[in-house]
DOZA-212540 format. One record per residue: x, y, z of N, C-alpha, C in turn. Coordinates in steps of 0.2 Angstrom, whole numbers, plus 5000, padded with zeros to 4 digits. Example, Ala and Ser with C-alpha at 12.3 -4.5 7.8 and 13.67 -1.06 7.14 Angstrom:
<pts>
506649725039506249785039506649845039;506449895035506849955036506450005039;
</pts>
This chain:
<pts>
445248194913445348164919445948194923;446048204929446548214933446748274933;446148324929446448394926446748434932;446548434938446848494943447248454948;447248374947447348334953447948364955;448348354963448748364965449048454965;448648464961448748554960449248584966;448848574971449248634978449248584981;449548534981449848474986450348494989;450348484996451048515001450948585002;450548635000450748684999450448715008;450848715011450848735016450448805019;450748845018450448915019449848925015;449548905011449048925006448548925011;448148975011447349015014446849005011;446949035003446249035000446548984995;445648974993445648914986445348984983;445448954976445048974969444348944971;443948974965443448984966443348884961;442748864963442848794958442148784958;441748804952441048834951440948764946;441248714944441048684942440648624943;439948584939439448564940439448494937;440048494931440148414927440748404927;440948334932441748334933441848294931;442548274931442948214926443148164931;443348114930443748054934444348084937;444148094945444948104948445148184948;444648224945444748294943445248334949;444648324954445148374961445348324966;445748264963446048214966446648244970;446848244977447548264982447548354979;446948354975447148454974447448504978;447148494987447348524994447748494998;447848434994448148385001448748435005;448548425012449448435015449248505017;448848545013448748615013448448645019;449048645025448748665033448748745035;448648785031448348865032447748855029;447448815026446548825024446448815031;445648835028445248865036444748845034;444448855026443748845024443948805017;443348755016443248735009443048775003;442948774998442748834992442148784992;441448824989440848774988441048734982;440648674983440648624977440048614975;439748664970439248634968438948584965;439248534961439048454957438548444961;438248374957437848354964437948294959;438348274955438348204953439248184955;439548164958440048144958440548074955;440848084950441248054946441748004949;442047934947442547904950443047944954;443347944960443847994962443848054963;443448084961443448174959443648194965;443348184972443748224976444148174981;444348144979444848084981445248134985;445548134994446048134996446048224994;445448264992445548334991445748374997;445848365003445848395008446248385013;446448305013446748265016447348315020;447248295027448148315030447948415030;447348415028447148505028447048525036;447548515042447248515049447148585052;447048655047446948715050446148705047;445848675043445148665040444848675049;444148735048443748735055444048765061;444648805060445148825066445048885064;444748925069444948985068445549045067;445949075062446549095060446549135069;447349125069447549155075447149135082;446849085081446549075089446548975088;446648955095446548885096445948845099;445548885097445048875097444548865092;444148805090443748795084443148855082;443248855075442648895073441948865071;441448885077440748865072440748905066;440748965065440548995060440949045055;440949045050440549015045440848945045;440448875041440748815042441148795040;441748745039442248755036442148715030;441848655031441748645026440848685023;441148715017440548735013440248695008;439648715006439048675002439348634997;439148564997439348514992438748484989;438848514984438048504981437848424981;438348374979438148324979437948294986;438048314995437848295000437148305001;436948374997436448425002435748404995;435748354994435148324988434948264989;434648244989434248154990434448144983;434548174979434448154970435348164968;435848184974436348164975436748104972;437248094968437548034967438248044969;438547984971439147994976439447944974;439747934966440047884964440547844966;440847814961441347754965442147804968;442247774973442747804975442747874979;442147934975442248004975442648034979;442448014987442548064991442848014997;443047954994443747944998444147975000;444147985009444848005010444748085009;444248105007444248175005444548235012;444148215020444548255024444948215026;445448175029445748115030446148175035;445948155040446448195047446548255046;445848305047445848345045445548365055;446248365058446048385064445848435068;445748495065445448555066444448535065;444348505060443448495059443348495066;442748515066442248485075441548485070;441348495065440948475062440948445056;440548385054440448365049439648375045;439848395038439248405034438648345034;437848365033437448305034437348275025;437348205025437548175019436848145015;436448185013435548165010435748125006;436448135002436148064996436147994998;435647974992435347904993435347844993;436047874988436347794987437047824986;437547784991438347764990438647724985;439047734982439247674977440047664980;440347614979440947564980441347614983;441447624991442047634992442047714993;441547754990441247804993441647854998;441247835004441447885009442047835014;442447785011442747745017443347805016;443447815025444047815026443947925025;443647945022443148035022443348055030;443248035034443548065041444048035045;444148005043444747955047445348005052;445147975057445748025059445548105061;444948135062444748195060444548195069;445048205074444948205080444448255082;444448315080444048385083443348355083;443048315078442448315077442148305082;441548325086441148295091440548265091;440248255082439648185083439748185076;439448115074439348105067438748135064;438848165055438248165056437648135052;437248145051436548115048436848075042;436848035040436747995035436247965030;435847985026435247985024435247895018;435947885016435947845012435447775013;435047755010434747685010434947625006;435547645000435747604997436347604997;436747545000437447545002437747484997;438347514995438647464989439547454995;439747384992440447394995441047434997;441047435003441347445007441347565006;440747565006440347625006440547665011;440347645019440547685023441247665028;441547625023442147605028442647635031;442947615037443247675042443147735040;442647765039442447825037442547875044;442547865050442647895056443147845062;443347805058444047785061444447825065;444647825070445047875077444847935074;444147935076443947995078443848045085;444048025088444248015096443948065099;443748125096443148155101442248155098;442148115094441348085093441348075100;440648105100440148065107439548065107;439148075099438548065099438548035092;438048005088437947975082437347995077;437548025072436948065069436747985065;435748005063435647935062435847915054;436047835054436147795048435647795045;435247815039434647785034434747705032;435247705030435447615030435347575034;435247615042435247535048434647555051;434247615049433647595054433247595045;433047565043432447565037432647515034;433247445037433247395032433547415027;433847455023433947465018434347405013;434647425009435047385003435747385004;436047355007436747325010437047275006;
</pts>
């Protein structure tokens, strides 16, 4: 548990991440591991596709060069800044308690957010994952049909450039709230 947590917190200048190839994670693992960390530009891919209490708790948080392109002021479509998270891009996805709290948290450089297939949120999940993340310009897809407490809460909280709404699978199919 808590193995890399906090790792490069604050670390202001840092650019690149390590490579982080790993597929079974512990409680909390990459907990605050970038926080603060305003020279990233790009995520490392996260392959898992099951996500553990916390494991990416608050990983990016305060990261505000994420999606900006180096030396220009203006946002980068490409490549994305956020890269493939294996757990998002799978319906057989699991998105345990906590995991991805807070994960971008005022990460006001994004103008894109990733589209979210898995199927079920568990406690507490995705609240508060954009919060704050001004640059974005629409939410996106949310595939989830099984919603546990407080799962998507302020999850796009002053997001102040949204102006379109990718669709929720929990509010148009009835789902499990």
């Amino acid at each position: 548990e808590l193995c890399f947590a906090y790792m490069f917190y604050g670390c202001e200048k840092l650019k690149n991440v390590p490579l982080l190839p790993s597929t079974t994670l512990a409680a909390g693992c990459y907990q605050h591991m970038f926080y603060g960390c305003k020279g990233l530009r790009r995520t490392p891919e996260l392959p898992a596709t099951e996500l553990v209490q916390s494991c990416y708790r608050s990983m990016f948080a305060l990261c505000t060069g994420l999606g900006v392109e180096a030396g220009a002021s203006s946002r980068s479509p490409e490549p994305p800044a956020i890269r493939n998270i294996g757990a998002f891009s799978s319906s057989d996805g699991k998105l345990g308690y906590g995991s991805c709290y807070g994960v971008f948290y005022k990460c006001t450089g994004l103008s894109e957010a990733p589209e979210i297939k898995a199927g079920t949120i568990d406690d507490y999940c995705c609240s508060y994952m954009f919060y704050g993340c001004t640059g974005l310009a629409a939410s996106p897809k949310l595939h989830a049909t099984t919603l546990k407490k407080y799962s998507y809460s302020y999850m796009f909280y002053g997001c102040t450039g949204i102006a379109s709404l990718g669709e929720i699978g929990a509010l148009g199919t009835g789902g499990v709230m």
